[in-house]
N, C-alpha and C positions, 0 to 999 in steps of 0.2 A: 867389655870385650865382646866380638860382636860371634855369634853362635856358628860353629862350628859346622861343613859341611858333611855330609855320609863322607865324599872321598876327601876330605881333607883328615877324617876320622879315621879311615883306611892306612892315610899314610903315616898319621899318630901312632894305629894301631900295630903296625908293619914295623916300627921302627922302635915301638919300643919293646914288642919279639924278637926284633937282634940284637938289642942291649938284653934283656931276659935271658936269650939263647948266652950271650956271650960269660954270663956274669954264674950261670948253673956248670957250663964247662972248667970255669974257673974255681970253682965251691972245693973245698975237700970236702971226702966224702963224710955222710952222719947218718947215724941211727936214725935219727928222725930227718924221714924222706922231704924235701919240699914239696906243699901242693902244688897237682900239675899248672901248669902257666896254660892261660886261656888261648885260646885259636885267635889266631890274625883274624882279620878283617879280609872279605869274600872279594872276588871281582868286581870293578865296576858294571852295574847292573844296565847295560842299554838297549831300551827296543830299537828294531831295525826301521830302520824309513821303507814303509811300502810303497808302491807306485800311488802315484796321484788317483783319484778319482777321477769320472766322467762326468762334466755337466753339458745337458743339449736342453737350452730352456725354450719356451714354445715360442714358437713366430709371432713378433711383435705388430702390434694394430700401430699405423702412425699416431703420431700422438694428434694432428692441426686435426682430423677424423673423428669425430663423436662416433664412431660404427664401433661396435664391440669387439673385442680378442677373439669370440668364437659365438657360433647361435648360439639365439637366448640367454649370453651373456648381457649387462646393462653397462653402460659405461656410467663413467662417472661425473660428475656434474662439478663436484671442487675436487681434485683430485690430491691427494695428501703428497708431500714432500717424501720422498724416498729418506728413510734412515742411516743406510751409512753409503753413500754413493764418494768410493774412493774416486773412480778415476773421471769423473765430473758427465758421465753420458746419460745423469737420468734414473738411471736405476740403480736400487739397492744390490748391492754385490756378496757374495758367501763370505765370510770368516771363518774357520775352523780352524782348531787344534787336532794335530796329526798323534797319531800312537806314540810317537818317538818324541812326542814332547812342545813340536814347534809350530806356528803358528801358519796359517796359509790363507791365502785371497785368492777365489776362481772368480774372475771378474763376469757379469751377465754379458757383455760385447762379445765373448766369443775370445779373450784372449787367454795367453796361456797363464796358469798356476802360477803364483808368484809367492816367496816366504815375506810374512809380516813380523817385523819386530813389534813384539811389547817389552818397552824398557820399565822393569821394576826398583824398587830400592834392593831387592836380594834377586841378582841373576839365576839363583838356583831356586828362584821359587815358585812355585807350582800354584797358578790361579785356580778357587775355586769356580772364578764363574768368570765370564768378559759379555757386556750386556750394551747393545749399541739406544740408544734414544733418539741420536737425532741431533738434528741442530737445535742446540740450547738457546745460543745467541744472537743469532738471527743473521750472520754474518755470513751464511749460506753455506758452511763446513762442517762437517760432519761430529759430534762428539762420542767421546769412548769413554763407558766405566768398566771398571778394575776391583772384582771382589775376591780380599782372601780370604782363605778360610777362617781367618781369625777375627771376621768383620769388619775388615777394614773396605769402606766403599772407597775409591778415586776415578776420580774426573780427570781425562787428557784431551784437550783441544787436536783432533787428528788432525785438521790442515789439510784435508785431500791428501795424507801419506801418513806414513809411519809416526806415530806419536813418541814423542822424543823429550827426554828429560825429565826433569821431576813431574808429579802432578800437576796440575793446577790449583786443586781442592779434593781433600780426604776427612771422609769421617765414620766416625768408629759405632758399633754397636748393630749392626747390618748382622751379627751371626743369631739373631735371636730371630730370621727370617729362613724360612726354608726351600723361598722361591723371591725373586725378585724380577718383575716384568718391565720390559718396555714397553707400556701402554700405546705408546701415540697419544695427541694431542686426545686429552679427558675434557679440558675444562674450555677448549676453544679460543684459547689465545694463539695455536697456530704454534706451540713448542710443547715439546715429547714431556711428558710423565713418567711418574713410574707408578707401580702398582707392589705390596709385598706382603707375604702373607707367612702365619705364623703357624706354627705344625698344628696347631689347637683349631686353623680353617681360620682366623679372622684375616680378614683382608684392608689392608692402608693405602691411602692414596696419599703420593706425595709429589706437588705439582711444582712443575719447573717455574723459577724466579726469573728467567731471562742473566741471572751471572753467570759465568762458570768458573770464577775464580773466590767467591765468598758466598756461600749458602745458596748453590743453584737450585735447592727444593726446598718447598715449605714445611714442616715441622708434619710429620703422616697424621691422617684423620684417617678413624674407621669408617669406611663404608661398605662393608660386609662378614659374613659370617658362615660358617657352615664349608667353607670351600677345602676343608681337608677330605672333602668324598671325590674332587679328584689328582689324577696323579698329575696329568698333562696342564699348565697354562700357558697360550700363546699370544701373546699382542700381536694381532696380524694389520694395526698400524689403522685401514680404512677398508671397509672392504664393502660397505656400502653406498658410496661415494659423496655423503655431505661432509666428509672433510675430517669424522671427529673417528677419535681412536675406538675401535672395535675389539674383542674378544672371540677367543676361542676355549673351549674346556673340553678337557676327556673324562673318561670313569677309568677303572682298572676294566672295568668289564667291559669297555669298545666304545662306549655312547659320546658322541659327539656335541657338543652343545655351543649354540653362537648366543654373543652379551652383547646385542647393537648400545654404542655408544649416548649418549645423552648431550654432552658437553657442558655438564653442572656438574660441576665438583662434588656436593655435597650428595651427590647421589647419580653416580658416575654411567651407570646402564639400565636400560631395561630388563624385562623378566626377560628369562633365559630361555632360548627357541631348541627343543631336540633338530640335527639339523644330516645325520649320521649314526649309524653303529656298525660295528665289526672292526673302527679303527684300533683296538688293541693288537694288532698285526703289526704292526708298529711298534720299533721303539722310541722311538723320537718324533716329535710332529714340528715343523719348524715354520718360524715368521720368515718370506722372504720378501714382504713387500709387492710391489706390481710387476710380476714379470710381462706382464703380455702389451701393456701401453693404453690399456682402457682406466687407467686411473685407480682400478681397485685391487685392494690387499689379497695378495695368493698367499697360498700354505705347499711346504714341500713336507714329506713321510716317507721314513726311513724303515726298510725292513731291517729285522735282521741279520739277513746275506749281505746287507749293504746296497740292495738298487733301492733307489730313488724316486720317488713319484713328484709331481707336480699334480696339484686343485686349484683350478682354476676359480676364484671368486664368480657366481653368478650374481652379485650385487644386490641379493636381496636376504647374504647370510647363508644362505646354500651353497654347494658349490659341485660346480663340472664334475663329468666324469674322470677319474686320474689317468693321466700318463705317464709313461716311463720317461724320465729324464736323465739316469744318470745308473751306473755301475761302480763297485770299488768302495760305495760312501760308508766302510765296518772303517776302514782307517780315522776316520773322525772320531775321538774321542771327545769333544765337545765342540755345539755349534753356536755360534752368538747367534742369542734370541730364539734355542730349542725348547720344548717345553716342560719338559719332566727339572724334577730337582737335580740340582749341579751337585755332584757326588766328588769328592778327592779325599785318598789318602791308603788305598791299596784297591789294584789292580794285577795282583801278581801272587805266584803261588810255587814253593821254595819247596824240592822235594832229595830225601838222602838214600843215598844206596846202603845196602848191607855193610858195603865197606868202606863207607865215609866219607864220600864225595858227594858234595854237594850241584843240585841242578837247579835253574832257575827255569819259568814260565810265565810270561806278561800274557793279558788276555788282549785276544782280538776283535773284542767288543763285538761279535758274532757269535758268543756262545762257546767257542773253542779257545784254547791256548796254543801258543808259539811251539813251533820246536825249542828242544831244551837246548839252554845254554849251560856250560859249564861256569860254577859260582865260586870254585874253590880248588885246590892244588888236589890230586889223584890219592882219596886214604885219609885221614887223620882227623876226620870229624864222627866217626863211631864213639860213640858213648857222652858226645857232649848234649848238654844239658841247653838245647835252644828253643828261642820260640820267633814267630816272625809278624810281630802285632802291625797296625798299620800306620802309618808314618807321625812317627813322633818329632817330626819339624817340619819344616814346608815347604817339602820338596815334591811333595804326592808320592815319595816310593815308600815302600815296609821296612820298616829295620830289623836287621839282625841282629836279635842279643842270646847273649849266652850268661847265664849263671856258671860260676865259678868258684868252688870252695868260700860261699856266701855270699861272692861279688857279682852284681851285674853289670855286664860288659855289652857296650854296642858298638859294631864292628869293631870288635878290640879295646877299646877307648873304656876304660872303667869310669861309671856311671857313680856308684852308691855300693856299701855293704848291708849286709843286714838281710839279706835274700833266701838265706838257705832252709829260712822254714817251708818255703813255696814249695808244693809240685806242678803249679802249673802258674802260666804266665799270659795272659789275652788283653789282645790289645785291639778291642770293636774301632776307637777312634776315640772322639770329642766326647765324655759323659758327662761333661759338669757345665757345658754353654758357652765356652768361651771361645771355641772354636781351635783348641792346641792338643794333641794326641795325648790320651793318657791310656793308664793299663788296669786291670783286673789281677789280681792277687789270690790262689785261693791256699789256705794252708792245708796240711795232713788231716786235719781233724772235722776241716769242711768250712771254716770261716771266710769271708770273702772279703779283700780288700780293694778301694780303689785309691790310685795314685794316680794326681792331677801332676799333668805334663807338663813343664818349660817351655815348651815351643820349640825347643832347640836339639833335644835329644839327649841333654847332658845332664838332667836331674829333674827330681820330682818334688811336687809340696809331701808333709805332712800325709802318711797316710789316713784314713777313713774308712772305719767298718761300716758294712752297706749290707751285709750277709750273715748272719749266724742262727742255728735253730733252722733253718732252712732245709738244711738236706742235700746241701752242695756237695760235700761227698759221697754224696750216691750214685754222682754222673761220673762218668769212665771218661767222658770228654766233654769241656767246655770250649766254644771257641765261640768266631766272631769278627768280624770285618766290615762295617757300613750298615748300611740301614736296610734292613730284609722286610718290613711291613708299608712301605711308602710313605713315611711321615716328616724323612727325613732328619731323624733323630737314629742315632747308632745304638743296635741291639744286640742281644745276647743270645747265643745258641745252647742246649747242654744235650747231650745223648747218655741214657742209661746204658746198663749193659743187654739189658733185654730188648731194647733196640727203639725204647721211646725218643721222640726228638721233643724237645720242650723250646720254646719262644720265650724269651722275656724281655719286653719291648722296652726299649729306651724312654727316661722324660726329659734329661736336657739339664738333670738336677744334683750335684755331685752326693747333696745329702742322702738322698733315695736315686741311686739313678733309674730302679726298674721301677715299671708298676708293678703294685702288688699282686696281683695273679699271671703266673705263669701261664702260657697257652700250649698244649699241642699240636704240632705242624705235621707229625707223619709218625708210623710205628714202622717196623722190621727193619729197622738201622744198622741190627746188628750184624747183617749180612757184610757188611763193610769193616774190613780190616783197619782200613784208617779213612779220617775224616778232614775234610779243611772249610773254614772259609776265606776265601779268595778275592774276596770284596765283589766287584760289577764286571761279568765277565760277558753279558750279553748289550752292551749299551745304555741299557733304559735308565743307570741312575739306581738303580737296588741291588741288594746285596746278593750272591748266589752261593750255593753250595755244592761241593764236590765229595766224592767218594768212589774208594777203589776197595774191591770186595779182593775176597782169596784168589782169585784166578788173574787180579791186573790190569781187569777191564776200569776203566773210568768212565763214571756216571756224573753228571751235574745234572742238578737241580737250581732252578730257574727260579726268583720271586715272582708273585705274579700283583702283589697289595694288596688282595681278596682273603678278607677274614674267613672266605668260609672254605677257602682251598689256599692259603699263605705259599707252598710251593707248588710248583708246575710236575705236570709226569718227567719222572727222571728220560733222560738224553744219553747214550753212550756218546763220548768224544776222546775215547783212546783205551792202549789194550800194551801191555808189556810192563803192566807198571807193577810186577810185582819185585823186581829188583830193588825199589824201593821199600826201606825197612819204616820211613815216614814221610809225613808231608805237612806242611805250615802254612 
């Protein structure tokens, strides 16, 4: 039976609170009260569609013109094929995923914003990554991969338009990777690669076969190591113009660094040129291929606010001074071919008043959250026992569950009994590698468990003690949403009551998930009435954290992937939040 949606759970949930309702009015009365019937299932949770972005890309050099895009730029001498050129003029064109879920093409000609379908096998489900390469086949059309978060790579022949129908070819085991690139052509045959690296820094090369419908890559060879020192990787396609794929890399700390291409496989670049620093300003650095018509690969960077720059390739790996290109660009919550790790599975952050009504908040990937939406009917959720871990199916949203006289229940929908040892419930994401949302358990006494996820939201394996003798009862709060150290591996947060914050980083291993030493990230936490994590609320792909002190004000705290300062100075981004008695 094929798994269950949040709203189709909802209306599970909804419906069998009116058979409940109907069947307690009918009861004669008894001594022994019935336990209370758990809370429905909340509103459908939808981000709003904000307006479109602005893109003005720089004035193009004709292409029949060896003269360069701009002085002391070089042109390029074989100039590499554009990666995903939908509407056939040349150049690579933007892809991105909008806050609201959907997909978008601003094409480089200057034309208007247009929605792109990606057809999955689950309409409701939320891509971890969408990664363009290039023409596989040589057939001069563009191809499209398709990563879930559960590992599954697919291949779709785009056709110059919307990719349509089943895959072509899909294969499994892609979630033991924490970044997957489109290189451009590595080995010189003139067809896209990939590049994919494992949270441990090892780096695989896996070179296109010319199919696209039976094993279009060859089985990954290592060809490097060490590359978890950074957070950013970009295939910026050619950007020295003999034709072969190029590199980009960041640090958490700004440093820029260019990998000129080789075109031998077994030893894919040269030694690495510093070429930049300060780009930590940035949360996103992205491959846009050749905007200008000199042949070589440009890079566009995302602030925070959402304007847009454009770097122009100076053809020797360095690159021009930047320009503003564009306004608006926080609404992208993913761009094909950006470079930080593809992050999915809570972006949002679920807060209750004193008097039981629930409110929701999606992040604007600038740092700030939405105005609040109303999640639930006026009253009736004081005193329930909920948590809002991050998406235990794959859809990318959080779900709400609630314990119930032992039962856990999501959106209504009873899960499993057996619950009512917990006091608490955290759900970081993925702990055991397989890429399907699971939860953290901890009892009265301080044990800790973990429970590996179905995928679907509807049940768990076998639980797994991971925690005891520890001293997990000593934190006031445990929480957790995505990966807060840049590794892309989901980790754990706890606060004392004296106001320690403790880190305990993710391995990817259900048997151990944490490493063994705890780190601390910050002291006087205690200032703060309640605490959340809320998953990526500033764009880059890591996890952030929020807190509202006695007076209502709200503060986040930013990652930054720097061991030696893991969070950033806290930020106010809102003040009235003391109506609320919690937040998830």
């Amino acid at each position: 039976m094929p798994a269950r949606t949040k709203r189709a759970r909802r209306i599970a949930a909804c419906t069998a609170l009116v058979l409940s309702a109907g069947t307690l009015l009918a009861a004669p009365a008894s001594a022994d009260a019935p336990a209370p019937a758990p809370h429905g299932a909340t509103q459908p949770r939808i981000p709003a569609a904000d307006a479109q972005p602005t893109l003005t890309l720089p004035k193009r050099t004709a292409r029949k013109s060896p003269a360069a895009a701009a002085e002391g730029a070089k042109a390029a001498v074989v100039p590499a094929k554009p990666r995903f050129d939908v509407d056939g003029d040349g150049y690579s064109d933007t892809l991105y995923r909008g806050i609201d879920g959907k997909y978008y093409i601003i094409p480089t000609n200057g034309g208007d914003t247009y929605p792109f379908t990606l057809n999955t096998d689950d309409p409701n489900e939320r891509l971890k990554d969408v990664i363009t390469p290039g023409d596989l086949n040589g057939d001069g059309n563009p191809e499209l991969l398709m990563l879930s978060a559960t590992g599954k790579l697919s291949l779709h022949q785009a056709w110059n338009t919307n990719p349509s129908g089943s895959a072509d070819w899909s294969g499994t085991g892609w979630q033991k990777y924490n970044k997957v690139v489109a290189a451009g052509d590595l080995t010189g045959d003139g067809r896209g690669d990939l590049l994919a690296r494992t949270p441990s820094g090892d780096i695989y090369l896996y070179a296109a076969t010319g199919n696209v419908t039976s094993a279009p890559f060859k089985a990954g060879v290592k060809v490097g190591y060490g590359w978890n020192v950074y957070d950013q990787i970009v295939g910026a396609n050619d950007a020295d113009g003999d034709g072969i794929g190029d590199l980009y890399t960041r640090t958490p700390a700004g440093d820029l660094y260019y990998y000129a291409g080789t075109g031998i496989a077994a030893s894919p670049y040269k030694k690495r040129i510093k070429v930049g620093y300060g780009y930590g300003v940035y949360n996103q650095i992205i491959a846009t291929d050749d905007m200008t018509g000199d042949g070589l690969g440009d890079l566009m960077a995302r602030m925070p606010d959402g304007t847009l720059y454009a770097y122009e390739s100076a053809g020797d790996g360095t690159l021009l001074k930047r320009m503003q290109i564009g306004t608006g660009w926080h609404v992208a919550s993913l761009f094909a071919s950006e470079g930080g790790n593809p992050y999915v599975g809570k972006n949002e952050l679920m807060a209750r008043t004193k008097g039981g009504t629930l409110y929701w908040y999606y992040a604007k990937n600038n740092g700030t959250l939405s105005a609040r939406v109303q999640a639930s009917d006026s009253g009736g959720w004081a005193g329930a026992d909920i948590s809002f871990p991050s998406s235990l199916d794959n859809d990318g949203y959080a779900d709400l569950l609630e314990t119930n006289n032992g039962t856990l229940y999501n959106e209504g929908a009873p899960v499993s009994s057996g619950w009512g040892d917990y006091d608490t419930l955290v759900g970081p994401g993925d702990m055991s590698g397989d890429g399907k949302g699971d939860l953290l358990a901890r009892t009265k006494s301080g044990d800790l468990y973990l429970y590996r996820g179905n995928g679907s939201g509807t049940g768990f394996s076998a639980r797994i003690k991971v925690g005891y003798g520890y001293g997990y009862d000593t934190y006031n709060d445990i929480f957790g949403a995505g990966d807060l150290n840049g590794d892309g591996l989901n980790d754990m947060v706890a606060r004392t009551p004296s106001g320690t914050l403790y880190l305990y980083k993710g391995t990817g291993r259900a048997s151990a998930p944490f490493e063994s030493l705890r780190t601390v990230i910050g002291v006087g936490f205690s200032i703060y009435k309640t605490f959340a994590a809320p998953g990526d609320l500033n764009g880059d792909g890591k996890a952030d954290l929020v807190g509202v002190n006695g007076k209502g004000d709200v503060y986040l705290y930013t990652s930054t992937g720097l061991d030696s300062k893991p969070i950033a100075t806290r930020v106010k981004i809102g003040y009235g939040w003391d109506i609320y008695n919690n937040m998830y």
